[in-house]
N, C-alpha and C positions, 0 to 999 in steps of 0.2 A: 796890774799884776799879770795879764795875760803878756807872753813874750813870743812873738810870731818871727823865724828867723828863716831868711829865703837865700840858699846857695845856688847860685847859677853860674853857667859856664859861660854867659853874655857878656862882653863889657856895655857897662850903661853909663852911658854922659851924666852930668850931675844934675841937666835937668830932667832925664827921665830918672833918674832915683829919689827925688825929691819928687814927682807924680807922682812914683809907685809906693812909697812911702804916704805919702795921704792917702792916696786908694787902700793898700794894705790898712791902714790905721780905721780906717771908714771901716771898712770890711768887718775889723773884728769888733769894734763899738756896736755897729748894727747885728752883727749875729750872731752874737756874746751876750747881750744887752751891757756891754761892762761899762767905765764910766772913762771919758779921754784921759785923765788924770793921771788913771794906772797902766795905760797900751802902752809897750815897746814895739816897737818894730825894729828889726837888725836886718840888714840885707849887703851880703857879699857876692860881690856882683865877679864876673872873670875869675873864676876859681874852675880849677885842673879840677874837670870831673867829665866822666864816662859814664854811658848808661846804654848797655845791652851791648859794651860794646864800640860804642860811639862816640863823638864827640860833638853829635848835634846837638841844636839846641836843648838843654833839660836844667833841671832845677830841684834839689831836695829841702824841706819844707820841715821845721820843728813848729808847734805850734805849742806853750807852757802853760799850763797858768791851776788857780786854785778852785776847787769845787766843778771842775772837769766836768761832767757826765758824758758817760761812753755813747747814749745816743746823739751830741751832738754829732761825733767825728764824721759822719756819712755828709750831713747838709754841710757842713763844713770842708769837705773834702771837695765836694761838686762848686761851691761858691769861691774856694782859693783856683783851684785848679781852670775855673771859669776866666778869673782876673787873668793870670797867669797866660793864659790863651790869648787873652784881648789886649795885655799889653806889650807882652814879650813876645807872642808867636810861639809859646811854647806848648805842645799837644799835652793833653791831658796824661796819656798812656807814657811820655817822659818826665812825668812827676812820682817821686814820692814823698808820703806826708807821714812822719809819725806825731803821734800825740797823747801828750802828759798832763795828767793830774798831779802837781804837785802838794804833799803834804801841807796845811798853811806852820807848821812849824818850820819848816824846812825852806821855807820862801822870806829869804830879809830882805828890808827896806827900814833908810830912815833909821838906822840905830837901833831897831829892834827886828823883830819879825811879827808875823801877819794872827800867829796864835794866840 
């Protein structure tokens, strides 16, 4: 149910997006506690984006999913933002991350929804 979605202006070979993609997936199992069953990961890699400006390396970051709480978003913020750095070369300060608690009525799967 958590859906972690990374835009970046890099092109990535299919074998580092298929890395970053288990990295990303690890990621939000381990600091989520959630279960692999319900991780998405979506990553669109070489997309037309600017940041300050620029067209250095950066990257904007959705992160979804149900029963949210507003104090994860910080250790979460410094843990994506960390990956991001280690695998892309992408500086921390050319990230943004927004992040949603979705309603679980409002979250389908599977032919019904999650309430």
């Amino acid at each position: 149910m958590p859906l972690l979605t990374i835009q970046t202006n890099l092109p990535l070979s299919a074998d580092k997006s298929d890395i970053l993609l288990h990295a990303l997936t690890d990621l939000v199992v381990r600091e989520m506690n959630k279960p692999l069953e319900y991780v998405q990961v979506l990553i669109e890699a070489d997309a037309t984006l600017h940041f300050a400006g620029s067209g250095d390396a950066s990257a904007f970051v959705e992160l979804r999913a149900l029963d949210f709480a507003t104090d994860q978003a910080k250790p979460l913020s410094a843990v994506i933002c960390k990956l991001l750095k280690d695998h892309l070369n992408i500086p921390p300060e050319r990230v943004f991350i927004n992040f949603f608690n979705i309603p679980r009525p409002l979250w389908g799967w599977n032919a019904t929804t999650f309430a």
